[in-house]
C-alpha positions, 0 to 999 in steps of 0.5 A, a space after each residue: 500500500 505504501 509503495 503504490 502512493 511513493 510517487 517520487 524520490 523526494 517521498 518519505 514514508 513510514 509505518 506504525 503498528 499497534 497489533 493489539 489493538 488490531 491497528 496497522 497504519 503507514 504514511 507517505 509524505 513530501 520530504 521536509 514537510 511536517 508530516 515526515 516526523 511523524 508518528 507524533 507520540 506523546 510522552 509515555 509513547 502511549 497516544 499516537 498520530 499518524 497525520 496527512 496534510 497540516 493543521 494550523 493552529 493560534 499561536 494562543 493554542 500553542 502558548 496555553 499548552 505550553 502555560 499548562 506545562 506541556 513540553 510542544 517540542 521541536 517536531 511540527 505537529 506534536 502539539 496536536 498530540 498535547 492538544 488530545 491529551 488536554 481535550 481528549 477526543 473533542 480536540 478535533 473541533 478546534 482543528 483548522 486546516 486541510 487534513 485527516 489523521 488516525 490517533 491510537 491511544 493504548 490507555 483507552 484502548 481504542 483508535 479513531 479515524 478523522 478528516 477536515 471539515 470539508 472533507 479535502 483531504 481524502 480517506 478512501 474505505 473499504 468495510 469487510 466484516 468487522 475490517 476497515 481498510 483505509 487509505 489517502 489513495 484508492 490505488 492503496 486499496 485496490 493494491 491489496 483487495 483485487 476484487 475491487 478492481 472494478 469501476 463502480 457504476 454510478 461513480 462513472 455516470 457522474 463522472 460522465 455527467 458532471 467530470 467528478 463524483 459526488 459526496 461519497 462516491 468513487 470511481 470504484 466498486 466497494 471504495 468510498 469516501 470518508 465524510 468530511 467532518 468524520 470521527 470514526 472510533 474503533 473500539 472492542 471491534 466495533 465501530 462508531 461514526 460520528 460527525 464533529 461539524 455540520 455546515 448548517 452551524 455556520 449557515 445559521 449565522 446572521 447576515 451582516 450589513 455590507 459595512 460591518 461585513 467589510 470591517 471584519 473580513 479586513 480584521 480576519 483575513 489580516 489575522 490569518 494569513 501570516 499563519 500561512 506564511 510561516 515556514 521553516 522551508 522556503 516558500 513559493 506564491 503562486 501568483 496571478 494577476 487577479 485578486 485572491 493572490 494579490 490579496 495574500 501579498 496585501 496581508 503578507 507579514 514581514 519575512 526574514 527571508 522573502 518568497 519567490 513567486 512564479 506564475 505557469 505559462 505558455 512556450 512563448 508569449 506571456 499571458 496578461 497573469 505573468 506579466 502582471 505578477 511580476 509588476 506585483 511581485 517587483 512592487 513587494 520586493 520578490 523575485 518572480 519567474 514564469 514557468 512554462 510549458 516546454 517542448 518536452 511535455 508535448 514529445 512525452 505527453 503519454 507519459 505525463 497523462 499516465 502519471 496525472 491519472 494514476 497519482 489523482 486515482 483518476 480525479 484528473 485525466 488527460 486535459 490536466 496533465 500539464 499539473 504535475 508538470 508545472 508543479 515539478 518546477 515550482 519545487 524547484 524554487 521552493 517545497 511550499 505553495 501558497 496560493 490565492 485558490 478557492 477564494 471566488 469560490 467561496 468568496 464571490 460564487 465564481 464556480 465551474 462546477 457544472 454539468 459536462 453536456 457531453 455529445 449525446 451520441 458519445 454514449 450507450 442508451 442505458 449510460 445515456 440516460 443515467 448520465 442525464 438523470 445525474 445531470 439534473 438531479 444535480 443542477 435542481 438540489 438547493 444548497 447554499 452558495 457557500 456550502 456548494 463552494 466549500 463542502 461540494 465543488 471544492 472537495 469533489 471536483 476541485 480535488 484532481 488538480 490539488 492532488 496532482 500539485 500536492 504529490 510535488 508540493 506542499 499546498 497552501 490557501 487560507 480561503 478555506 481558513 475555518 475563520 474565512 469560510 465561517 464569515 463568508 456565510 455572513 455575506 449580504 448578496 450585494 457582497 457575495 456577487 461583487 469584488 468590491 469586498 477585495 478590491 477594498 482591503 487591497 487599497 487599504 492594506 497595500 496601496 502600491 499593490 492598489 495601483 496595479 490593474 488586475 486581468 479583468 481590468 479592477 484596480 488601478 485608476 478606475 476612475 477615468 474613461 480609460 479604466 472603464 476601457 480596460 475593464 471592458 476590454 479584458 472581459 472581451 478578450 477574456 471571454 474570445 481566449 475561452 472560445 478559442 481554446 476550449 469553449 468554441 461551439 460546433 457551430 463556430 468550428 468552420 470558423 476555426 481558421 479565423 481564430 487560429 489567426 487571431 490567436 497569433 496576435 498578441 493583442 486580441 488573443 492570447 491574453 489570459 489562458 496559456 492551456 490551449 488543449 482543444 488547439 494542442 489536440 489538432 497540432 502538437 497532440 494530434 499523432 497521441 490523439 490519432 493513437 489513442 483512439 485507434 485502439 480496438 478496446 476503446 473503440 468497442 468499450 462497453 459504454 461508448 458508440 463504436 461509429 461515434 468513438 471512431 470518427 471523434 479524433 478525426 472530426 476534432 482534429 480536422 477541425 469540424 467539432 470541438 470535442 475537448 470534454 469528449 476526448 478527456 472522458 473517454 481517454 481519462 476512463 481508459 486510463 484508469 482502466 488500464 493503470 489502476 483496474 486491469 495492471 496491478 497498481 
């Protein structure tokens, strides 16, 4: 099981056993980071923690454990042990950060199982009897338990319906997730499941008025960033033009020693997010870089496809496979990222998280149909914007990237600081749906950082005819990057030829995106497209229309339909099949 999530040389990993309890735990983690000097123990050597992710906590949390005599120690992560030994079980409330964990205690003679609130930081399970099996990854599991080696089918028609499954659900028969928010308690070979948090507590909250609204977010958002910031290593930002990385800078604490910051980019141009960051990052006094998508990811594509599915259990397919290959370089600056992502999920409802209205005639009929049931049970549940954002877009379809940049670095974002997100479910409407919030705090905390436009033309001088031109202009080349890269309709595919030529100039297209998948599988990927889909098993693969699957290379490539979502389902679909069901993983 260990060996299956090794990924890289910089992996460490260890194992712990407690055999009378009938406990067995192992862990893998980034070289240098907390979670190598584990297992965390307690004075006695009778409480143990094994420990995925990082917790944060108030310095005041530290100093109250010290004031009441415990020794905190050198290691990161042992004050959590103290925190039990003081609080016992209900510790796990006041935790904060993105994480899961197993703790055994001799004394009591039980181990219990637990996760972040929202869920992120996975435990995949199998119950067989009176067995839990448990694992970060779902590859652990199927390493070991065969007969689960096959695709689950309500996971894979809401992969098809909406690109990731859903609450529970996995890819796999017999696998499922650990709610966020777990507790499971294993004692006298029984097993209690219990729930610490529910987000209904936090959608009690009043509604503030936008002015009370402003004044605390300034004060929150202050008070926990530079808990993010804090490190032994060296620390990287991954910077972009807009504002939730500009907002981290606005807030940043003095350093000894500065951050580097890189923004991921194209070959050649540079996007209006590299050359922007580097204004940003030249005005906070770091070093900033660009790190590119060379030639090399284009010749060994396959590859970076095989390794992106197999390291994500298939949560990130083939149009995320530049992931681990930006990420590779940004540990070469530094082992930490910190990021500005999640922060117009939560903050300003800015959401992707939709169904995938794949070609009907891609599918089998009976597939078909429970692909469209999916789909619209989705779109018509109620959920409050900011628990669709926090507790259900984030964990379930924002998790493949993260998974993919966290087996390279360790990752960080206060936007789902249990602070912020508490706060957020007190956000009037006219607050929620604008950036007036951000923009606000920005101006206030860093002027120099104020006056320095963002990608969709906020900030800056806004108020002469040229800052109303600017916004107007970046939302227009921002929406004709995204027609010409990955969201042109078949029925402007004739008029691709006009496109490729607008996208050689500078300054119309090219802007903002440098991920240009539609346009990379008719040029620099065609010959991968035109092998992968000359495949005699994927053509007559169960769940697809054989004449539909055998022209959709051609018409993609040819430039007829864009077929990007399409082309991603079913090579991302094969590949787990091939990696992670039929080879053993």
């Amino acid at each position: 099981m260990i060996g299956s999530m090794r990924h890289e040389a910089f992996h460490a990993s260890g194992f712990h056993s407690t055999p009378e309890l009938g406990v067995y735990g192992g862990w893998v983690a980034l070289e240098g980071s907390p979670a190598t000097h584990q297992p965390f123990l307690n004075e006695r050597k009778d409480v143990t923690l094994l420990l995925s992710g990082e917790c944060f906590a108030d310095r005041a949390v530290i100093a109250d454990l010290e004031h009441r005599g415990h020794n905190i120690g050198s290691k990161p992560g042992h004050w959590l042990v103290q925190a039990y030994e003081e609080q016992g079980d209900p510790f796990i409330e006041n935790l904060n950060g993105l994480f899961s964990g197993l703790l055994i205690d001799k004394r009591k003679k039980h181990a219990f199982l637990f996760n972040d609130r929202y869920g992120f930081d996975r435990i995949y399970v199998h119950e067989a009897g009176d067995e839990l099996y448990f694992a970060s990854e779902a590859k652990a599991l199927l390493r070991v338990l065969p007969h689960l080696r096959e695709f689950d089918p309500d996971g894979v028609s809401q992969f098809l319906a909406v690109g990731s499954t859903l609450g529970g659900q996995t890819l796999f028969r017999g696998i499922h997730l650990l709610p966020g928010a777990s507790k499971w308690s294993f004692a006298e070979g029984q097993c209690m499941k219990e729930h610490y948090f529910a987000s209904s507590s936090w959608e009690s909250h009043p509604v503030l008025s936008p002015e009370i609204f402003q004044c605390r977010f300034q004060e929150t958002l202050a008070r926990i960033v530079p808990r993010y910031f804090a490190s032994d290593q060296k620390l990287g930002i991954a910077l972009t033009a807009g504002l939730d990385s500009r907002m981290l800078l606005a807030c940043r604490p003095a350093l000894a020693q500065p951050p580097v910051c890189y923004t991921f980019g194209g070959r050649k141009s540079e996007t209006l997010d590299a050359r922007l960051a580097g204004r940003v990052a030249q005005a906070c006094g770091m070093e900033h870089q660009v790190l590119r998508v060379n030639d090399d990811f284009f010749s060994d594509f396959r590859a970076h496809v095989d390794r992106t599915v197999y390291v994500t259990d298939g949560c990130f397919g083939v149009s995320g496979a530049h992931e681990i290959y930006l990420n590779r370089q940004a540990r070469a600056l530094a082992p930490i990222r910190l990021t500005g992502v999640f922060g117009g999920e939560v903050l300003r409802e800015v959401s992707t998280f939709k169904p995938q209205n794949l070609d009907s005639q891609l599918l089998v009929p009976e597939l078909s149909r429970a692909v469209a049931a999916c789909a619209q049970r989705f779109t018509t549940a109620p959920t409050h914007p900011v628990t669709f954002a926090a507790f259900q877009e984030i964990p379930w379809n924002i998790f493949g990237s993260l998974a993919a940049c966290r087996s390279q670095v360790t990752f960080r974002t206060p936007y789902l600081d249990n602070e912020l997100v508490a706060l957020a479910y007190q956000a009037p409407a006219s607050i929620r749906n604008s950036s007036l919030s951000a923009v606000h705090l920005i101006n206030r905390a860093d002027a120099a950082l104020g006056r320095i436009p963002t990608d969709m033309g906020l900030l800056g001088d806004t108020s002469r005819p040229s800052g109303t031109a600017r916004r107007l202009f970046s939302k227009a080349t921002f929406k004709l990057d995204y027609l010409c890269n990955d969201g042109l309709p078949h029925w402007l595919s004739p008029l691709d030829p006009v496109f490729d030529r607008l996208n050689s100039n500078r300054g119309i297209v090219g802007q903002h995106k440098y991920l240009r998948y539609r346009r990379w599988f008719r040029r620099e990927l065609s010959g991968y497209l035109r092998e992968q889909f000359s495949q005699t098993g994927l053509i007559h693969s169960s769940w697809w229309n054989p004449d539909f699957v055998r022209q959709l290379a051609s018409h993609h490539i040819h430039g007829r339909n864009n077929y990007l979502q399409e082309i991603n389902a079913v090579l991302t679909l094969d590949a787990v099949q091939r990696l992670l069901l039929r080879s053993p993983v």
